[in-house]
N, C-alpha and C positions, 0 to 999 in steps of 0.2 A: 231221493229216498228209494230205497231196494223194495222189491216188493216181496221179500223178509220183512225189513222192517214195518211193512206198513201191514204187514199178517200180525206181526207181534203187536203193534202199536193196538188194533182192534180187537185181538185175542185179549190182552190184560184190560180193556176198558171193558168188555161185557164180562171177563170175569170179576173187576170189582164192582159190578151191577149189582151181581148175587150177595155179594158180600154187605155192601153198605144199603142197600134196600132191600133186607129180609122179609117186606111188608107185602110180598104179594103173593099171589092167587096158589101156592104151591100145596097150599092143606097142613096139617101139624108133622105131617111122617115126611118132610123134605129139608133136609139138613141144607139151609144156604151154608155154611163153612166149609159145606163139605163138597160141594162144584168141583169137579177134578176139573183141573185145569184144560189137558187132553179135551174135554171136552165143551168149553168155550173154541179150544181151538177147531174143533169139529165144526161148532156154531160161523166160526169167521169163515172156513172154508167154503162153505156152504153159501154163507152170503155172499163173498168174493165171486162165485162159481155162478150165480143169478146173475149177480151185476153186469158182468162180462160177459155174458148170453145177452141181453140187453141191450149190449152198446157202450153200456159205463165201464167208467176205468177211476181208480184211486189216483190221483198227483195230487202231489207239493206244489203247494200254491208258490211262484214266484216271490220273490219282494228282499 
Protein backbone atom coordinates (compact mmCIF):
# COMPACT_ATOMS: atom_id res chain seq x y z
CA UNK A 1 0.00 0.00 0.00
CA UNK A 2 1.57 3.68 -1.17
CA UNK A 3 1.75 5.74 1.43
CA UNK A 4 -0.92 7.86 -0.72
CA UNK A 5 -3.06 5.60 -0.25
CA UNK A 6 -2.66 5.05 3.23
CA UNK A 7 -2.88 9.23 3.58
CA UNK A 8 -6.13 8.78 1.87
CA UNK A 9 -7.39 5.67 3.55
CA UNK A 10 -7.01 8.01 7.17
CA UNK A 11 -7.88 11.17 5.57
CA UNK A 12 -11.78 9.97 4.49
CA UNK A 13 -12.03 7.80 7.96
CA UNK A 14 -11.56 10.96 10.20
CA UNK A 15 -13.43 12.79 7.73
CA UNK A 16 -16.58 10.48 8.05
CA UNK A 17 -16.04 10.80 11.91
CA UNK A 18 -17.53 14.37 11.66
CA UNK A 19 -19.87 13.44 9.52
CA UNK A 20 -21.73 10.24 11.10
CA UNK A 21 -20.88 11.50 14.80
CA UNK A 22 -22.32 15.11 14.89
CA UNK A 23 -22.62 14.39 18.75
CA UNK A 24 -19.62 15.90 20.05
CA UNK A 25 -18.07 18.61 22.04
CA UNK A 26 -18.17 21.34 19.00
CA UNK A 27 -21.08 23.80 20.57
CA UNK A 28 -24.26 24.79 18.13
CA UNK A 29 -22.13 27.36 15.66
CA UNK A 30 -19.89 23.96 14.23
CA UNK A 31 -21.28 22.76 11.04
CA UNK A 32 -20.16 18.81 11.07
CA UNK A 33 -21.28 18.66 7.15
CA UNK A 34 -19.44 21.16 6.59
CA UNK A 35 -15.55 19.66 7.66
CA UNK A 36 -13.77 20.65 4.43
CA UNK A 37 -12.14 17.76 3.51
CA UNK A 38 -8.51 19.70 3.13
CA UNK A 39 -8.79 19.80 6.33
CA UNK A 40 -9.09 16.22 7.81
CA UNK A 41 -6.40 15.93 5.31
CA UNK A 42 -4.45 18.54 7.40
CA UNK A 43 -5.48 16.39 10.50
CA UNK A 44 -3.80 12.98 8.83
CA UNK A 45 -0.75 14.81 8.07
CA UNK A 46 -0.21 15.91 11.12
CA UNK A 47 -0.69 12.62 12.64
CA UNK A 48 1.30 10.74 10.15
CA UNK A 49 4.19 13.47 10.93
CA UNK A 50 4.08 12.37 15.03
CA UNK A 51 4.00 9.02 14.21
CA UNK A 52 7.07 8.94 12.25
CA UNK A 53 9.08 11.31 14.74
CA UNK A 54 8.19 8.47 17.00
CA UNK A 55 9.45 5.56 15.40
CA UNK A 56 6.08 4.41 13.98
CA UNK A 57 5.37 3.64 10.45
CA UNK A 58 1.68 2.69 8.83
CA UNK A 59 2.06 -1.07 6.89
CA UNK A 60 -0.21 -3.53 5.42
CA UNK A 61 -0.59 -6.18 7.50
CA UNK A 62 0.59 -9.39 5.32
CA UNK A 63 -1.86 -12.40 4.91
Amino acid sequence: MSEQAIETLITNAIHSAFIKYPEGDGGPNLDYERIAPDQSAHITRAILQDLAANGYQVVKKGG
